[in-house]
C-alpha positions in Angstrom: -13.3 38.7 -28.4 -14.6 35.1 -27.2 -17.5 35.4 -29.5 -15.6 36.7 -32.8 -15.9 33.9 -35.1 -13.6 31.8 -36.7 -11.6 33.1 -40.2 -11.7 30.5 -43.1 -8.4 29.1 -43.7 -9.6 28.6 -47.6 -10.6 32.1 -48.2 -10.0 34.0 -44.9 -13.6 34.7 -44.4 -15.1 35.1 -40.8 -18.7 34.5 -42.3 -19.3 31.1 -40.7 -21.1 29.4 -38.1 -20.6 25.5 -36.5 -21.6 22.8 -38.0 -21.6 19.8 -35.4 -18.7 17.4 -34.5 -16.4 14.9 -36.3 -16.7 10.9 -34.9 -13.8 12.4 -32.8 -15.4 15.3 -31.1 -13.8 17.6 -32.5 -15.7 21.4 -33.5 -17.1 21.3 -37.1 -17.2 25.1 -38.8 -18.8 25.8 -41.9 -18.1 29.0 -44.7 -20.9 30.5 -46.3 -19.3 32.1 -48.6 -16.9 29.2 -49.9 -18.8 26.4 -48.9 -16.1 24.4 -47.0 -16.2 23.0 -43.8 -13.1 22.9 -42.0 -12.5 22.3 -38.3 -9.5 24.1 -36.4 -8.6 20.8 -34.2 -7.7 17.7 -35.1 -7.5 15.1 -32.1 -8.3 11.5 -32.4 -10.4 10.1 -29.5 -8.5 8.1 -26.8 -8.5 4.4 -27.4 -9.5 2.4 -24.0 -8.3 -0.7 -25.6 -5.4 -1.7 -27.5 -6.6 -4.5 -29.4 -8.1 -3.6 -33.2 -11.8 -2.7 -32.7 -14.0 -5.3 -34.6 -15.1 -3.9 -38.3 -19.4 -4.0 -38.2 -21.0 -7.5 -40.5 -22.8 -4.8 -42.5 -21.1 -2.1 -43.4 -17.4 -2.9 -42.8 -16.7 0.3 -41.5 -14.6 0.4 -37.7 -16.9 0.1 -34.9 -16.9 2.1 -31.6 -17.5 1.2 -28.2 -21.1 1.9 -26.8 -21.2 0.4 -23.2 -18.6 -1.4 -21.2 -20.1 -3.7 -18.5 -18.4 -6.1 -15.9 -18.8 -9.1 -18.5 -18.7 -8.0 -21.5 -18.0 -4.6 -23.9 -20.7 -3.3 -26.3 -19.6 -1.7 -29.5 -21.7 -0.3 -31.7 -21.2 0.7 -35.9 -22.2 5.1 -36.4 -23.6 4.7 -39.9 -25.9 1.7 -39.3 -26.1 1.6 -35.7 -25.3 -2.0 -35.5 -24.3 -3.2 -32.1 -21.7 -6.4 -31.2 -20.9 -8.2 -27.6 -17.1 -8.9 -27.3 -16.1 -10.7 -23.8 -14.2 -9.1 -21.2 -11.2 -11.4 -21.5 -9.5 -9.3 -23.3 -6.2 -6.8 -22.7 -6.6 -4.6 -19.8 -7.7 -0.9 -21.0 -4.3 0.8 -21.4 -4.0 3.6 -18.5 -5.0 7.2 -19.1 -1.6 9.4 -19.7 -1.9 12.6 -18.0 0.5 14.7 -20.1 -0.8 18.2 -18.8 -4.2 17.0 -18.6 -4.5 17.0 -22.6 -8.3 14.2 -22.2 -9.6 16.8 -20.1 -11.5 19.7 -21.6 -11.1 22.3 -18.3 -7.7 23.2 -16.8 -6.5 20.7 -13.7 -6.6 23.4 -10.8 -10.5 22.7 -11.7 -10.4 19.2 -12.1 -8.4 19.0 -9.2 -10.7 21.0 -7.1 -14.1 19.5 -7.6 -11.9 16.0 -7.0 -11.0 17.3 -3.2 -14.8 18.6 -3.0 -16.4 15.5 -3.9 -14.3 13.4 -1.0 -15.6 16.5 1.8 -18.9 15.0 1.1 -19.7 18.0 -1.4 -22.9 17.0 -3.7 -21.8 16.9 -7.6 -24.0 19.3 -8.3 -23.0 21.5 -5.4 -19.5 21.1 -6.4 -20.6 22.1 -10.2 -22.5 25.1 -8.9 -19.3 26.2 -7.0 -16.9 26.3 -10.1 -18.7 28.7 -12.0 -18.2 27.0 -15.4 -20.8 25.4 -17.5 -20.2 21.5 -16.8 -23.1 18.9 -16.0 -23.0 17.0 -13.0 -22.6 13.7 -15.1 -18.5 15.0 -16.2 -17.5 15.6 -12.9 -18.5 12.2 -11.8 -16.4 11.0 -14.6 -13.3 13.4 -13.3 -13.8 11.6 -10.0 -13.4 8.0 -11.8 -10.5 8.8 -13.8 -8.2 10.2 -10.8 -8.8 7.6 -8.1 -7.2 5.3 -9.9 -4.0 7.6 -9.5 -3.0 8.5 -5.9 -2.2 6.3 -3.2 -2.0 7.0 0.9 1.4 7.2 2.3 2.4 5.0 5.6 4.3 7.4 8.1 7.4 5.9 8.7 7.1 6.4 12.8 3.8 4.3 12.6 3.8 2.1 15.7 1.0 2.4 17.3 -2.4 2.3 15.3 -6.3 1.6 15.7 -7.9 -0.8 13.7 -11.6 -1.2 13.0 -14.5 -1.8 10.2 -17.4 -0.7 9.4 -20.9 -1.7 7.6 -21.7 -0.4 3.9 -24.8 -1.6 2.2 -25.3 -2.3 -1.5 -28.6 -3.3 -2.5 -29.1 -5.2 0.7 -25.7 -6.9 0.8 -23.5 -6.1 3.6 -19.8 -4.8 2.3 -16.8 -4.2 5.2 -14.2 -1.3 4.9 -11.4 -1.8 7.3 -9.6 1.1 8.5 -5.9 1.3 10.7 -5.6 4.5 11.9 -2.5 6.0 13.5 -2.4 6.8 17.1 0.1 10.4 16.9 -1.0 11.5 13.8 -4.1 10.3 13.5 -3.9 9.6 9.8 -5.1 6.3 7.8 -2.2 4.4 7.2 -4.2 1.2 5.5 -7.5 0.5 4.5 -9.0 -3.0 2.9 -12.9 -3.8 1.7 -14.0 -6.8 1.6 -17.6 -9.1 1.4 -16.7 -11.1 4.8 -15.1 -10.4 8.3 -12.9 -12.9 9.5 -9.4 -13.7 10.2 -8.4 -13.7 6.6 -9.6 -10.0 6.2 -7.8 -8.9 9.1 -4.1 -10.8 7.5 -4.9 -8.7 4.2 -5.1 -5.4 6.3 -2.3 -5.4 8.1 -0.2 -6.9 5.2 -1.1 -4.2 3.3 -0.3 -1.7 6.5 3.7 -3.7 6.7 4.2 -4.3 2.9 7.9 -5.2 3.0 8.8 -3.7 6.3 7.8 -5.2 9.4 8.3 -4.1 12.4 7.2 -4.2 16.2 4.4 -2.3 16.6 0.8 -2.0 19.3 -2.5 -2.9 17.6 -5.9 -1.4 19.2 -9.0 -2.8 18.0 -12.4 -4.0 20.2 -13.8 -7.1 20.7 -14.5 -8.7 17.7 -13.4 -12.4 17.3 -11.5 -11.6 13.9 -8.5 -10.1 15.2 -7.5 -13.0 17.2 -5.4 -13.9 14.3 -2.9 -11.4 15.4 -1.5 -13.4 17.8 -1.6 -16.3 15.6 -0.1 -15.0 12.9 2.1 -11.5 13.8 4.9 -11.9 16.6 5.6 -8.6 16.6 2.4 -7.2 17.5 1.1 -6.5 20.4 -2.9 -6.7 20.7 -4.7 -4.3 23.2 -8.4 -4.6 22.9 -10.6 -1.8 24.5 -14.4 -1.9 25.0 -16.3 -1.7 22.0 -17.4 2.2 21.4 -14.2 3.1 22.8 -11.9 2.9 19.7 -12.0 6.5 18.9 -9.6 6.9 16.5 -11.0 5.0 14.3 -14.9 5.7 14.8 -14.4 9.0 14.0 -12.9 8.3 10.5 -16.1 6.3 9.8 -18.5 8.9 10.9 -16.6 11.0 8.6 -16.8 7.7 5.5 -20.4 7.6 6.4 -21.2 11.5 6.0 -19.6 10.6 2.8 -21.5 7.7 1.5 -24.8 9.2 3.2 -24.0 12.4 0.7 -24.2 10.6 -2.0 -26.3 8.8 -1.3 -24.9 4.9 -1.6 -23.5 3.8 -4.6 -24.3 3.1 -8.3 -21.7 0.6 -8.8 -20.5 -1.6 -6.1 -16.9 -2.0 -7.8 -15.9 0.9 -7.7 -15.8 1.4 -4.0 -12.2 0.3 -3.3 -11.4 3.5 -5.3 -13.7 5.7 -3.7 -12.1 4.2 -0.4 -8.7 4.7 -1.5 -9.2 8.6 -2.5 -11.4 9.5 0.5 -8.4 8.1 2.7 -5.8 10.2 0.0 -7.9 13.4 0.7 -8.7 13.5 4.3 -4.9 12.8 5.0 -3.7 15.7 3.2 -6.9 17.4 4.9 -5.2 16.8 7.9 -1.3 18.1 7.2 -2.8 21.3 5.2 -4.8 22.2 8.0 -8.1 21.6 5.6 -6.2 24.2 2.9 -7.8 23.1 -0.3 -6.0 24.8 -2.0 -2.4 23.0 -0.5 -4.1 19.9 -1.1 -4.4 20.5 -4.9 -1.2 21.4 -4.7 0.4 18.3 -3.5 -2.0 16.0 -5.8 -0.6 18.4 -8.5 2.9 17.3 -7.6 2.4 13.7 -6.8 0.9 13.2 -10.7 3.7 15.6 -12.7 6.5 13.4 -10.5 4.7 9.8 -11.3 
């Protein structure tokens, strides 16, 4: 039954075959006996920008976008192939609805999965080998980009005692800090913060983002390192403890876990997207923790937190 081909809706006749794809991507058929081509979907292609896209010098004809980069976006005319820079200060690209997962071509439980796999320091290509569909390596790296934008950790209410520390990621030779505060019960990451320096100001960030709009009293943990000293400076209702460095345990052990991660995939390709790889690998190895490492519980509750946004 999967491989019974299509009927003609001209003449009703199943003698057809494919012929290629529309500038939307969607499934081209063709009739032999007839001679019409017809296609059986009809989507447009998901617009990452508002804005009108610029009509090509030659042609006239719409043009589509071809690269985006950090400065500028490339879009490029299909008939003639002629390419145009437009700057980057331009509308933000509108945010990707997730009405039943309609821009994604395999069911969410999938999407889902290799999402929670990736963030266990599963390979993409392991993670493609372990679904058991026929998907490159190259789509499920885009999966990954699309859905950290999406989820965000949740601060236990009861958090009053937490570890802070950092560690060291390099990018082509340039040192990059990820700052972790850890809580001391449930051993979950209640805030995270990556930055290019580590001083005072990094450590206000932190724990502003740990308090939001509800401070409270609560013990801070960290070692040695001259950059919390702006606790007491700053924060009145926090008290300080500093232990001996290699004694914050708490925290080291999330960042043996961040660095199994980074070390399996061995750095990254683009330095900005690491405050969302950051954010998700926190999301993940929470829920990790409260589903007793039940993947399938996890997708689950990601499930949940998207239909509910």
């Amino acid at each position: 039954m999967q491989n019974q081909k299509p009927s003609c809706p001209k003449c009703g006749s199943t003698n057809t075959y494919k012929n290629g794809h529309d500038k939307y991507h969607n499934q081209q058929y063709f009739c032999k006996d007839c001679k019409r081509s017809f296609k059986l979907t009809h989507c447009q292609k998901h617009k990452l920008f508002p804005f009108p896209y610029p009509k090509c010098p030659k042609c006239g004809k719409t043009m589509e976008i071809y690269k985006i980069r950090h400065a500028f976006v490339v879009f490029r005319c299909r008939p003639c192939h002629t390419k145009d820079r437009i700057p980057t200060n331009l509308p933000q690209p509108v945010p990707l609805p997730f009405d039943s997962f309609k821009f994604f071509r395999f069911p969410i439980f999938i999407v889902l999965k290799a999402f929670v796999l990736y963030f266990k320091a599963v390979s993409l290509r392991s993670i493609r080998d372990s679904l058991n569909i026929k998907v490159s390596h190259v789509a499920i790296y885009k999966w990954i980009l699309k859905l950290s934008c999406f989820f965000s950790i949740l601060v236990p209410v009861d958090a009053f005692k937490v570890h802070g520390d950092e560690t060291v990621v390099l990018f082509k030779s340039k040192k990059y800090y990820v700052w972790f505060l850890v809580e001391h019960n449930s051993n979950l990451i209640v805030a995270w913060h990556v930055s290019k320096y580590r001083d005072m100001g990094q450590v206000k960030i932190l724990l502003e983002k740990f308090f939001g709009n509800n401070e409270r009293t609560i013990e801070l943990i960290t070692d040695g390192l001259g950059a919390y000293g702006a606790v007491k400076i700053l924060y009145k209702n926090i008290n300080h403890i500093v232990v001996r460095l290699g004694q914050n345990n708490q925290c080291e052990s999330k960042f043996s876990l961040f660095q199994d991660f980074v070390r399996a995939k061995r750095g990254f390709k683009n330095i900005e997207n690491l405050p969302m790889y950051v954010n998700s690998f926190c999301v993940v190895r929470n829920l990790l923790k409260l589903n007793g490492n039940d993947i399938a519980r996890v997708m689950s509750v990601l499930l949940s937190s998207i239909t509910t946004s």
